[in-house]
C-alpha positions as CSV (number, residue, x, y, z in Angstrom):
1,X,0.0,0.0,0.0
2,X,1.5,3.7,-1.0
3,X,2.6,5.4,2.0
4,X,2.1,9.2,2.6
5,X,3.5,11.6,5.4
6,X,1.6,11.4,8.4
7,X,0.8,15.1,8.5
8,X,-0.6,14.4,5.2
9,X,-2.6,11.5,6.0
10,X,-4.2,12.9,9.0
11,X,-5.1,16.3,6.8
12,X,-6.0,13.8,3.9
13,X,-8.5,12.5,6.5
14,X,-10.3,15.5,7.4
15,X,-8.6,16.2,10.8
16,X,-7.2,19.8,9.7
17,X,-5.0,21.8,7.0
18,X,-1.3,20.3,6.8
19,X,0.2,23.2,8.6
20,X,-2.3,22.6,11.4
21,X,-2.2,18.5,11.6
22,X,1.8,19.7,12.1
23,X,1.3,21.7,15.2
24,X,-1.4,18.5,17.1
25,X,1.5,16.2,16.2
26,X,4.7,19.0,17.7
27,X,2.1,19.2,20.4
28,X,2.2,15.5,21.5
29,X,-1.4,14.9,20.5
30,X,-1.3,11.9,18.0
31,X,0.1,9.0,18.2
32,X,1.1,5.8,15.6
33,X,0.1,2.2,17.1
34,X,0.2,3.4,20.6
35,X,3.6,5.3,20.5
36,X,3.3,9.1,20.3
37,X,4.2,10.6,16.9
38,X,7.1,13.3,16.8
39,X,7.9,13.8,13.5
40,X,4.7,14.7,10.7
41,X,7.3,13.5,7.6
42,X,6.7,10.1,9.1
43,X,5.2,8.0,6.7
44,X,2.5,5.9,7.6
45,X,0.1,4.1,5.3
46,X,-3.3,4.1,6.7
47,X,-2.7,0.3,8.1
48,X,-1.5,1.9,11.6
49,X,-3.8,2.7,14.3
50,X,-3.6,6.4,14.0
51,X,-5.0,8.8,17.1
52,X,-6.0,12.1,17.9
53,X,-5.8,12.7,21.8
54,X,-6.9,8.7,22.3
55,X,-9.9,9.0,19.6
56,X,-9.2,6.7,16.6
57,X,-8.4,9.0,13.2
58,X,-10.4,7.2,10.3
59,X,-9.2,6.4,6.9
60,X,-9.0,9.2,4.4
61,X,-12.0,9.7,2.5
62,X,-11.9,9.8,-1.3
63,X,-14.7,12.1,-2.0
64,X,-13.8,15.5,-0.7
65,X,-16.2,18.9,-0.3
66,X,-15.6,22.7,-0.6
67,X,-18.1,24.9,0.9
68,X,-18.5,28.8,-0.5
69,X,-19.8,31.0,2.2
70,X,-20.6,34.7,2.3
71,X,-19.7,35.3,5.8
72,X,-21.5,38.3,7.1
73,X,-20.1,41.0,9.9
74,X,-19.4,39.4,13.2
75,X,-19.2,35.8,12.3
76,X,-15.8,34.7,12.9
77,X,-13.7,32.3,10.4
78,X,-12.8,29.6,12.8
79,X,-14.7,25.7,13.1
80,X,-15.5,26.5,17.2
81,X,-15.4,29.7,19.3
82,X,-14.8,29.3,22.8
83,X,-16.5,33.0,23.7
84,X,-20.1,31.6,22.1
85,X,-19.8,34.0,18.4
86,X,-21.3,32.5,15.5
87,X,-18.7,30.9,13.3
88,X,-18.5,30.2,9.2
89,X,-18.9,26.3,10.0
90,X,-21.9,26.5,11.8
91,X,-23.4,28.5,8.6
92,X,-22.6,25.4,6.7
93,X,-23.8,22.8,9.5
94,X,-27.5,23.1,8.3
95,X,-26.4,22.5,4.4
96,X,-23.9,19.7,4.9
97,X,-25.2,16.4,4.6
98,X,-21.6,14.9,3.8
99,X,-20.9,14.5,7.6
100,X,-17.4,15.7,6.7
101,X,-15.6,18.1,9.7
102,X,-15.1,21.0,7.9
103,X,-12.2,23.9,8.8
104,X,-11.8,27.5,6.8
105,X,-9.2,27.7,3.9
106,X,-7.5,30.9,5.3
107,X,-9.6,33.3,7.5
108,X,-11.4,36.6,7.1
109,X,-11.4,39.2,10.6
110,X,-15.3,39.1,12.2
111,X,-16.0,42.5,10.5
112,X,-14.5,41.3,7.3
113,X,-17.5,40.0,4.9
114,X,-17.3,37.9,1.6
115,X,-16.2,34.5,0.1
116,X,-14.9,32.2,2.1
117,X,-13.9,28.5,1.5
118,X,-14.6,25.9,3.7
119,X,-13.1,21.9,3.3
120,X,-12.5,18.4,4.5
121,X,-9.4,18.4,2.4
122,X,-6.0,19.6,4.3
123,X,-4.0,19.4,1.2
124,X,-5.8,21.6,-0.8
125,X,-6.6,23.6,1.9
126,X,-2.8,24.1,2.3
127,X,-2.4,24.7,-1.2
128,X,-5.0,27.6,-1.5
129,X,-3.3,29.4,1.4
130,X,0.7,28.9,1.8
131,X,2.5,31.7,0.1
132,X,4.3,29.6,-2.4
133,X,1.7,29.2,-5.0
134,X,0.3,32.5,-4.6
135,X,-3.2,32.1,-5.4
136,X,-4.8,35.5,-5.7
137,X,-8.1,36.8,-3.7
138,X,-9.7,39.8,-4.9
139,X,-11.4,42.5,-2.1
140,X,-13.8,45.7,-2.5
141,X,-12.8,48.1,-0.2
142,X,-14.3,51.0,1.1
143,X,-12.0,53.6,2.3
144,X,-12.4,56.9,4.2
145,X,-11.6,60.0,2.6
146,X,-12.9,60.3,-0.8
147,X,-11.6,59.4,-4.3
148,X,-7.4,57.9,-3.6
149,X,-5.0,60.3,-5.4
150,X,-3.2,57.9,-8.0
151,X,0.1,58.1,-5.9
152,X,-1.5,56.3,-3.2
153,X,-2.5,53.8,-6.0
154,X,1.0,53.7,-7.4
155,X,2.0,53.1,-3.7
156,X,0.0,50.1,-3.1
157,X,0.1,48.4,-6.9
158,X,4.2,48.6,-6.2
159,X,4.5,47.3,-2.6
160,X,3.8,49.2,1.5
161,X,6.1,49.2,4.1
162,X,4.7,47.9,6.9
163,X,5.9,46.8,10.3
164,X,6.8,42.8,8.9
165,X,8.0,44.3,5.6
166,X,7.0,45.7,2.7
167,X,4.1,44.2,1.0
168,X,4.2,42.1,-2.7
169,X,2.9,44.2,-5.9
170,X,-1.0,44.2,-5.8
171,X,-3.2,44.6,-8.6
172,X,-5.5,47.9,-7.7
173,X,-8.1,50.0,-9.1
174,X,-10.8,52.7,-7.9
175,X,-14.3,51.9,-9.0
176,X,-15.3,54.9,-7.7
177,X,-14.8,57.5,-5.3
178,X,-13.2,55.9,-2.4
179,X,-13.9,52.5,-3.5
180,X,-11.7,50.4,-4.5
181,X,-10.7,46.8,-5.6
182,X,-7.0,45.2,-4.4
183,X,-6.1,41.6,-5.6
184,X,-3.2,40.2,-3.6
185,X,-1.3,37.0,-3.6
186,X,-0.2,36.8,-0.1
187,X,-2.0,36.8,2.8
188,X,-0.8,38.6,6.2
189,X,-2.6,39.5,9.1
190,X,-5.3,42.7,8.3
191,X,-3.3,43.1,4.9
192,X,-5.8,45.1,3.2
193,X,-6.8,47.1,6.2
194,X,-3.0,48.1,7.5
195,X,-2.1,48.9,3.3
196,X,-4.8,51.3,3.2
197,X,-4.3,52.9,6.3
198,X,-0.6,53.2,5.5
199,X,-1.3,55.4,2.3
200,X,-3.3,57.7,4.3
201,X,-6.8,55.9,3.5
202,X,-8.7,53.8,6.3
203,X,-10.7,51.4,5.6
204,X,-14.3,51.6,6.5
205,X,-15.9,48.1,4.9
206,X,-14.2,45.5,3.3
207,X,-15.6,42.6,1.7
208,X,-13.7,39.6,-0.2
209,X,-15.2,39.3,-3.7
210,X,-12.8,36.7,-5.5
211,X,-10.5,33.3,-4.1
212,X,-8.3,32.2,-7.0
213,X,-10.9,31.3,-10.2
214,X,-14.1,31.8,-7.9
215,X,-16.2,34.5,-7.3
216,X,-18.8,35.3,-4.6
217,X,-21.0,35.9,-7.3
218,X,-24.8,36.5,-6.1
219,X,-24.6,34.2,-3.1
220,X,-26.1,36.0,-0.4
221,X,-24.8,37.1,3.0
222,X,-24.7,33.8,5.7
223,X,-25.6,31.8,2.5
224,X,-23.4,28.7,2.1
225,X,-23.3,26.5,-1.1
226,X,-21.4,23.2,-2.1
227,X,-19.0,23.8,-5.2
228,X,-19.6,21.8,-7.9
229,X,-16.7,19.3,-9.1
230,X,-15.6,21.7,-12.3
231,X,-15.2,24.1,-9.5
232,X,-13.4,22.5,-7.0
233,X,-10.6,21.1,-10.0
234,X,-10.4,24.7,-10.8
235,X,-8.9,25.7,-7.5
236,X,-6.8,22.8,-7.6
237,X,-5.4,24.3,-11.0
238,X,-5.0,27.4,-9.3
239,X,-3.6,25.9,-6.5
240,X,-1.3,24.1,-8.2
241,X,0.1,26.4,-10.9
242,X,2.4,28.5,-8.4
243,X,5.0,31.2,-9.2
244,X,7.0,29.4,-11.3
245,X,4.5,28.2,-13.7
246,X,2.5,31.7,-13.7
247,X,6.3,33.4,-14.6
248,X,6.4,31.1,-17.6
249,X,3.1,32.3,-19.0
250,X,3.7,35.8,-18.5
251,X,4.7,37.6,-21.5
């Protein structure tokens, strides 16, 4: 039987992202045939007794889901929240038939509103959101005062200094007065909000419109839908195209 790496497998089965199935193994909490795991490039090939904090981890599934969701203000982009808030997963709870456990792809702030991505499958989910394959998302801003004067634009398409460095080359343009629409492909903490605060320009809303090849499209706020399978092997192109591959196409 084809072995895989255990981080792998345990993200393959629906326990978390890759990055996070990492951390519950560095933290002691899984363990291989009775022994605790150490290492997460172990490889293991699903004949082990594999376990989360005692509980047995079952087999990989081979049909995977993706979830859109057009989180609304206040709900936050995490699968439980210990202080009681609404969170993206329990928008999808109702809809979900595929008893899957579901985690976000990435994460928008509670009064951040738009697409976001929700999935059973840890490798893609680490795909879509680790800075090497620089999968674009697309947001509307809406920014405090008035129309942006084009060097703030210039600033922000060419890169802001900010406190952990200056930020990648965006794509930017004003839709109208104050408004505007930034594509990045990285992802730090309140990127959007701290770029347009450093160019003099606050933001007051901010919604995510676009993750790689999707759109949020007409979906309505708190409205969750499944992505259909031309969809989902869309992202995955997207996901797995990375910089080097985009760099050839460019002219």
């Amino acid at each position: 039987m084809q072995s895989m790496r255990l981080a792998k497998h345990l993200a393959h089965a629906g326990v978390a992202s890759r990055r996070a199935a990492e951390a519950l193994i560095a933290d002691g909490r899984v363990a291989v045939d009775g022994e605790v795991a150490t290492d997460p490039a172990r490889d293991v090939t699903g004949e082990e007794a594999i376990t989360l904090d005692g509980r047995p981890v079952a087999p990989p599934r081979r049909e995977r889901v993706v979830f859109a969701v057009n989180k609304p203000a206040g709900v936050v982009s995490t699968a439980r929240d210990t202080h009681g808030r609404p969170t993206v997963v329990d928008l999808v709870a109702r809809r979900d038939e595929s008893g899957a456990r579901l985690y976000p792809v990435g994460r928008l702030d509670a009064d951040t509103t738009g697409l976001l991505l929700l999935t059973d499958d840890g490798d893609l989910a680490h795909r879509l959101t680790h800075p090497r394959y620089e999968v674009p998302k697309t947001y509307r801003a809406r920014v405090q005062g008035g129309r942006v004067p084009e060097r703030a634009l210039r600033a922000l398409r060419e890169g802001v200094a900010l406190d952990d460095g200056r930020t990648a080359p965006a794509h930017v343009r004003q839709l109208a007065p104050g408004e505007l629409e930034l594509t990045l492909r990285e992802g730090r903490k309140r990127q959007v909000r701290r770029m347009c605060a450093a160019v003099g320009h606050p933001v007051q809303a901010l919604q995510r419109v676009a993750f790689g090849p999707l759109r949020l499209g007409d979906l309505p706020p708190g409205a969750a839908r499944r992505l259909t399978p031309a969809e989902v092997a869309r992202l995955r192109s997207a996901a797995a195209a990375g910089p080097t591959r985009r760099a050839r196409r460019s002219p």
